[in-house]
C-alpha positions as CSV (number, residue, x, y, z in Angstrom):
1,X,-18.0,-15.2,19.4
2,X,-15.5,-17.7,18.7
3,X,-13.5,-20.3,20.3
4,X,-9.7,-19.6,21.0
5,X,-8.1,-23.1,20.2
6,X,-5.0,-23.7,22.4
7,X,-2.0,-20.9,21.5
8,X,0.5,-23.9,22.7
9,X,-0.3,-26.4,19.7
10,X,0.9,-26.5,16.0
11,X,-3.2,-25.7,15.3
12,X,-3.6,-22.9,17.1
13,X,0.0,-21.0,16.7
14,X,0.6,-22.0,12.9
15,X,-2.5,-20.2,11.1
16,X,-1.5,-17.2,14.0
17,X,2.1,-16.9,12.1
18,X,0.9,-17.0,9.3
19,X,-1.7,-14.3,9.5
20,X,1.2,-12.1,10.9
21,X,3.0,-13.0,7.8
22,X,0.6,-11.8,5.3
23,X,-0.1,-9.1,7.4
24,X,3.2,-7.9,7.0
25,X,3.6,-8.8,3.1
26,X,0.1,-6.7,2.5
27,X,1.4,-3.5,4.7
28,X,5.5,-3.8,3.4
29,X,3.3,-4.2,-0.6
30,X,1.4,-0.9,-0.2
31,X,3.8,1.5,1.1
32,X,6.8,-0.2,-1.2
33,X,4.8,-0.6,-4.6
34,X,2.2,2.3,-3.2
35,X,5.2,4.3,-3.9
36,X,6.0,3.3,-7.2
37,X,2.7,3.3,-8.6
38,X,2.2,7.1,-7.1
39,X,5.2,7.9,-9.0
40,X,3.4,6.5,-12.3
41,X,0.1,8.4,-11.6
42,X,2.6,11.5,-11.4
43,X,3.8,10.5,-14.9
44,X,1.6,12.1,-17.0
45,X,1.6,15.7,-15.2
46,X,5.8,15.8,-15.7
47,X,7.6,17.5,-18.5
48,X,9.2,14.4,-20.7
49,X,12.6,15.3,-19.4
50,X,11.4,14.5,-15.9
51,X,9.1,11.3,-16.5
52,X,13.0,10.0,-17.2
53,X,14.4,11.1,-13.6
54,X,10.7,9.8,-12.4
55,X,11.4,6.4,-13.7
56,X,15.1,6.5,-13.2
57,X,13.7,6.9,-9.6
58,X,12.1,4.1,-9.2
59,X,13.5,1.8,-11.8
60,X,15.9,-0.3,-9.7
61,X,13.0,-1.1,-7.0
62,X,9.6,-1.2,-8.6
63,X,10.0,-4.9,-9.8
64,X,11.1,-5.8,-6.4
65,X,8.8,-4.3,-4.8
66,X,5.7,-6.4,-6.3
67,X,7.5,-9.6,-4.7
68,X,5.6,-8.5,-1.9
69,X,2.1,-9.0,-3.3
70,X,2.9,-12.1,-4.9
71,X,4.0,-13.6,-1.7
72,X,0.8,-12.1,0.1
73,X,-1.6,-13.8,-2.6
74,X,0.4,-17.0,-2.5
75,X,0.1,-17.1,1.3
76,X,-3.7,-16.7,1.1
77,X,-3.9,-19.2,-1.3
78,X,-2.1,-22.2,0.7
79,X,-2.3,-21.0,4.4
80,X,-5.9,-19.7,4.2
81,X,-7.4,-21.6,1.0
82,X,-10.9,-21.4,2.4
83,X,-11.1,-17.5,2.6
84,X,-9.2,-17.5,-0.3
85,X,-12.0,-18.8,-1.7
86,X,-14.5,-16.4,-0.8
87,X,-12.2,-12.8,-1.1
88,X,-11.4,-13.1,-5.0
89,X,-15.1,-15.0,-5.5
90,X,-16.5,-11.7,-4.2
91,X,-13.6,-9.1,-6.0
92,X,-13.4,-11.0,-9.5
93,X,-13.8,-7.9,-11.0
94,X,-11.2,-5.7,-8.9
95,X,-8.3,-8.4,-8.6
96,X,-8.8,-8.4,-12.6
97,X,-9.0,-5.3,-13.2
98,X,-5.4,-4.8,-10.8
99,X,-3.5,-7.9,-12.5
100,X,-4.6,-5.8,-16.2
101,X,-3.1,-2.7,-14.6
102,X,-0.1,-4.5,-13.0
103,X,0.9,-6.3,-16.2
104,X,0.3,-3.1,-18.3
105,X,2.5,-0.5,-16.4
106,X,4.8,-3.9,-17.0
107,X,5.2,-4.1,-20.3
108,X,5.0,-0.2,-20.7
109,X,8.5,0.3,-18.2
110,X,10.2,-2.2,-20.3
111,X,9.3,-1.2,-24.0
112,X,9.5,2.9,-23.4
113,X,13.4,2.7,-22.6
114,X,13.7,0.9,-26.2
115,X,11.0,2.4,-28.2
116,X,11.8,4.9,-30.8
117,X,11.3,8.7,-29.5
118,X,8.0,8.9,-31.4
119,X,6.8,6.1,-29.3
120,X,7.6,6.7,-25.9
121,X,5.0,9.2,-25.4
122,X,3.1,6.5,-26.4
123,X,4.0,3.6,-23.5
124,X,4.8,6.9,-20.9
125,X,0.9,6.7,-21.4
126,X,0.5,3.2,-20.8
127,X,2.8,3.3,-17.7
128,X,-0.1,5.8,-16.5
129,X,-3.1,4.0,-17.4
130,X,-1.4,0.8,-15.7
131,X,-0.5,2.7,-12.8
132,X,-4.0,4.1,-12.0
133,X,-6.1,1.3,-13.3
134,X,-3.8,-0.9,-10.3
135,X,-4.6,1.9,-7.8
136,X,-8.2,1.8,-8.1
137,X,-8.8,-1.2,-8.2
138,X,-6.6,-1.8,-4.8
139,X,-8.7,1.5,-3.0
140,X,-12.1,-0.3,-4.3
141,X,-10.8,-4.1,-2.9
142,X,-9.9,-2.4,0.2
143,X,-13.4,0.1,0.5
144,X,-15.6,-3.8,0.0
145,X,-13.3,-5.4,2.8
146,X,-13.6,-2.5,5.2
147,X,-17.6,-3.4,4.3
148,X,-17.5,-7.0,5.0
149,X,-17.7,-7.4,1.3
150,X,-21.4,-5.6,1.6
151,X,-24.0,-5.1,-1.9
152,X,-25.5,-2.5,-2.9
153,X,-25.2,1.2,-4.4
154,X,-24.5,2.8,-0.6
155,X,-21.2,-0.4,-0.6
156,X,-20.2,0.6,-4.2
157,X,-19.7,4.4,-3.8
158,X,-18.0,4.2,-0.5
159,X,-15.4,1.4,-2.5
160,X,-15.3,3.6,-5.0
161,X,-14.6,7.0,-2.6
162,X,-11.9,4.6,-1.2
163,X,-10.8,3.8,-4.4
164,X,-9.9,7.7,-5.2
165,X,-8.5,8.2,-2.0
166,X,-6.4,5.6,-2.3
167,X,-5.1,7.1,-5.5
168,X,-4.2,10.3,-3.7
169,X,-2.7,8.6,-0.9
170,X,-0.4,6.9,-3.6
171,X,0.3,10.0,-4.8
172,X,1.2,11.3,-1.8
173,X,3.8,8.3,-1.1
174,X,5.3,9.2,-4.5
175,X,5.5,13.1,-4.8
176,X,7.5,12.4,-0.9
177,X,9.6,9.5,-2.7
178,X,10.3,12.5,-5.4
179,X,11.1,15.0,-3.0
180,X,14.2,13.2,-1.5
181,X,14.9,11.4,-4.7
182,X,15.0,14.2,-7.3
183,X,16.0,17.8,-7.2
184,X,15.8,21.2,-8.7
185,X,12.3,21.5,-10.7
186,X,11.1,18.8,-10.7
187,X,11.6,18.5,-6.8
188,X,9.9,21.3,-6.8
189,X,6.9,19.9,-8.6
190,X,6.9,17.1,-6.0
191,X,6.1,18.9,-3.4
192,X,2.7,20.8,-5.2
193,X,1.9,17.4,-6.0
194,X,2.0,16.7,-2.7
195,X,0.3,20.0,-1.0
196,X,-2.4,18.7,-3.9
197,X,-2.8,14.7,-2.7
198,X,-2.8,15.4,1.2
199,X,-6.4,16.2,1.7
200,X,-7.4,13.6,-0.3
201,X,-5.6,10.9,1.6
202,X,-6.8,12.4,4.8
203,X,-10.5,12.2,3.8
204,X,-9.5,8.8,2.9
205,X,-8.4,7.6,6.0
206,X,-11.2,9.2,8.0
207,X,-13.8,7.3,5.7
208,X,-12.3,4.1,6.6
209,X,-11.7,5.0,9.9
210,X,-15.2,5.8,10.7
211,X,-17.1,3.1,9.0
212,X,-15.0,0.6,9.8
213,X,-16.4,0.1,13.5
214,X,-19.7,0.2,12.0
215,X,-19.4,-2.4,10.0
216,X,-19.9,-4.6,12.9
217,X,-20.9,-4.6,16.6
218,X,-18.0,-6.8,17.7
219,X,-15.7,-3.7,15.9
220,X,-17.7,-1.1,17.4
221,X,-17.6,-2.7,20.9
222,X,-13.1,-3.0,20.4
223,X,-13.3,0.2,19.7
224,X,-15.4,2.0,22.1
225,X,-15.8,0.1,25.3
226,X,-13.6,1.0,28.5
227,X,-10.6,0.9,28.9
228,X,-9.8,0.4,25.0
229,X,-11.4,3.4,23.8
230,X,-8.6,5.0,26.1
231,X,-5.9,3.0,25.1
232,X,-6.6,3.2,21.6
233,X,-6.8,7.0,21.7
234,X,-3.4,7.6,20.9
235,X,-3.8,6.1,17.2
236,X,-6.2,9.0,15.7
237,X,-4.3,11.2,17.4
238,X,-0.7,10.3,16.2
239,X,-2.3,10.3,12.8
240,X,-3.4,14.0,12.8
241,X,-0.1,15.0,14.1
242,X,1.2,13.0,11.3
243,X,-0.6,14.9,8.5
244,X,-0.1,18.2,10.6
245,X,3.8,17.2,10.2
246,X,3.3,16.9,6.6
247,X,1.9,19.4,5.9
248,X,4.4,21.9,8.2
249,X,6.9,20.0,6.2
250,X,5.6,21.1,2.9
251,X,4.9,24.9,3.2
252,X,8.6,24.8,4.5
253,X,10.6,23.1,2.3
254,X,10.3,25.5,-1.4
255,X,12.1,28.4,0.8
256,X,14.7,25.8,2.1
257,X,15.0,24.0,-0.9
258,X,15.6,27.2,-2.7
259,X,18.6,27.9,-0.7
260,X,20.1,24.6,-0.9
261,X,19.2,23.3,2.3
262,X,18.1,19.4,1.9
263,X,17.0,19.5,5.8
264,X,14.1,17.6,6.5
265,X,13.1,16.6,2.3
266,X,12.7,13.0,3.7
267,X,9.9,14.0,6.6
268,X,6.7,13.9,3.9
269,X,7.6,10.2,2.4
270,X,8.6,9.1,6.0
271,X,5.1,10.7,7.9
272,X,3.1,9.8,4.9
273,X,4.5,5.7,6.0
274,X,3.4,6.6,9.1
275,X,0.2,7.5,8.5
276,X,0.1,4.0,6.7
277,X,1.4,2.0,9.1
278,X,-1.4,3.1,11.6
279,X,-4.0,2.9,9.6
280,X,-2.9,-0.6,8.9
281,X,-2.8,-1.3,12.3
282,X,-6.1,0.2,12.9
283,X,-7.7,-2.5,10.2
284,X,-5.7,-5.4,11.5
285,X,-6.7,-4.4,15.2
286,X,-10.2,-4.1,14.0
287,X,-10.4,-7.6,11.7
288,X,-9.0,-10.0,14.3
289,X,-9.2,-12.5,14.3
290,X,-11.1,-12.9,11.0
291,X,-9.9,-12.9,7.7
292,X,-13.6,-12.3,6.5
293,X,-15.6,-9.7,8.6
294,X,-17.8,-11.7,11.5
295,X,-18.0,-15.1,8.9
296,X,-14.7,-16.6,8.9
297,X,-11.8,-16.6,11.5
298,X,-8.4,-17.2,10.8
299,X,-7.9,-20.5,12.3
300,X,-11.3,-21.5,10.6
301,X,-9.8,-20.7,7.3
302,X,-6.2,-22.4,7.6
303,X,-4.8,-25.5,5.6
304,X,-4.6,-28.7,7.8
305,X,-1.1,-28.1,10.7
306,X,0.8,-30.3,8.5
307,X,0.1,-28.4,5.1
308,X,1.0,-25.2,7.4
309,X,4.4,-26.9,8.6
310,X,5.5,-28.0,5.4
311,X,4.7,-24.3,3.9
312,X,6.2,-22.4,6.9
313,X,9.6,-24.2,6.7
314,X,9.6,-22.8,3.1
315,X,8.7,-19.1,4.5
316,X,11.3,-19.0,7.0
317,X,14.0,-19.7,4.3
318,X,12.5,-17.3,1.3
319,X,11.4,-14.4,3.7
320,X,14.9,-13.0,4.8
321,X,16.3,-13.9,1.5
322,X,13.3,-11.4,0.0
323,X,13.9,-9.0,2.9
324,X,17.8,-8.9,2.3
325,X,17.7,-8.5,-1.4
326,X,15.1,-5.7,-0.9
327,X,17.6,-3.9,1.5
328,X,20.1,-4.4,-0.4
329,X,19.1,-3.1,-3.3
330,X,17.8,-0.1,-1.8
331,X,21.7,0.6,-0.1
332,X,23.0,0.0,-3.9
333,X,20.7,2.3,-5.4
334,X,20.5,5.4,-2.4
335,X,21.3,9.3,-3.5
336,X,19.5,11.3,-5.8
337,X,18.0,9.7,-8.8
338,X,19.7,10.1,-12.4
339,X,18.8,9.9,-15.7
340,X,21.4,7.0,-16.6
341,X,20.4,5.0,-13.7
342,X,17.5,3.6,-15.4
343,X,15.5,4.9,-18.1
């Protein structure tokens, strides 16, 4: 157990905002970039004319979309140094291994759109690599957290399960973000892509689903005592209707899309969020208040109220600017995704 400290002072409601905070930079990184980097595993399965539409796609956003992660890392770092401490101590290898991935698929987007056409296959390849190295090691980060940051050969293959899973999941997010983006073919490609990632991502999210309240007694006890287990019903539930809706979705839409009907090509990216959003909300229900599974609470792990202070005032003026640039962008750059946009 711990000790609630008094909701009413700078001590006790600071480190709260700011768990909320990178709460919501964490979730609004995985479904924004999840997308982008599901569109990059996707790369390599496309004929060359459509790995330009793919990355015409997401070319105005994918940059963008990483400010996310950098302001989730950056509020770990200063709001919650102590656990910052202790999470990349114990994933050295993973948050390498993603920064590698992150900085590849980088410098791959930039140099294909100048390199001569003998090279682009070339850097199409490393925008792949970059993609899926990112992607892995994300799904493994998140499998050791779900464990409590657990050893051993049982914690490694279920990280690396996750770590799969989370690949198809991304996959999913893109092929959906293809299906309203793109048309014709390739369109039509999204959506076997997707049939293909859906299981995958479902197995996913019933592996975390289950050991997560496992992983501790204080879990299993929010999870399964009166009257939450009844209350809490609902989230499972909503999530199988969720994949059922996908996957209605996606044995409708070739015969649709076929006669020109667009109906309904946004319900697989917007379910697949969905699905996202409450498994996030799962994981955060679970966690709290601990940033580090039964050692370290959030309010243990903050800065000192006046380091806090001094760094919110800074949030609340950089968080809507982020916010409205991202939504502005994405209003500049709607419709179906061409060639010249960005190749």
């Amino acid at each position: 157990m711990f000790d609630m400290p008094d909701l009413m002072t700078p001590a006790g409601w600071l480190p709260l905002a700011f768990y909320l905070l990178l709460g919501l930079s964490m979730l609004a990184y995985v479904i924004l970039d999840g997308y982008d980097l599901g569109v990059g595993i996707l790369l390599r399965r496309a004929t060359d004319p459509d790995k330009d539409v793919m990355i015409a796609s997401i070319g105005p956003f994918w940059d963008a979309n990483e400010t996310w992660l950098v302001l989730g890392v950056g509020l770990l770092m200063v709001a919650f140094p102590l656990a910052h401490g202790v999470v990349l101590t114990a994933l050295y290898l993973p948050v390498a291994l993603m920064l590698f991935g992150l900085c590849l698929r980088g410098v791959a987007f930039k140099f294909r759109s100048k390199a001569a056409p003998e090279h682009k296959a070339g850097w199409n390849q490393a925008f792949w690599a970059g993609s899926l190295i990112a992607t892995l090691a994300q799904g493994h980060m998140l499998g050791s957290m779900v464990l409590g940051f657990a050893s051993g050969w049982a914690a490694f293959a279920f990280a690396s399960l996750i770590a799969v899973c989370l690949v198809a999941g991304y996959c999913l997010l893109g092929a959906g973000w293809l299906i309203f983006k793109t048309s014709g073919a390739l369109q039509q490609q999204a959506l076997r892509w997707a049939k293909a990632s859906l299981w995958w991502t479902a197995l996913g999210v019933a592996a975390v689903s289950l050991a997560t309240p496992f992983a501790s007694e204080r879990i299993f006890d929010k999870w399964f005592s009166l009257p939450w287990v009844v209350l809490l019903a609902p989230i499972p539930l909503m999530t199988l209707l969720l994949f059922y809706l996908i996957w209605r979705s996606l044995e409708r839409l070739p015969t649709r899309l076929q006669q020109g009907n667009e109906y309904g090509t946004a319900v697989p990216f917007a379910a697949t969020v969905g699905i996202f959003l409450l498994a996030f909300y799962g994981l955060a229900y679970s966690l709290f208040p601990y940033l580090v599974i039964d050692q370290m609470t959030l309010w243990q792990a903050a800065a000192s109220p006046e380091a806090l202070w001094l760094i919110f005032l800074g949030a609340c003026v950089m968080l809507p600017i982020i916010i409205a640039s991202s939504l502005f962008v994405y209003r500049v750059f709607g419709g179906k995704a061409q060639i010249a946009d960005y190749t």
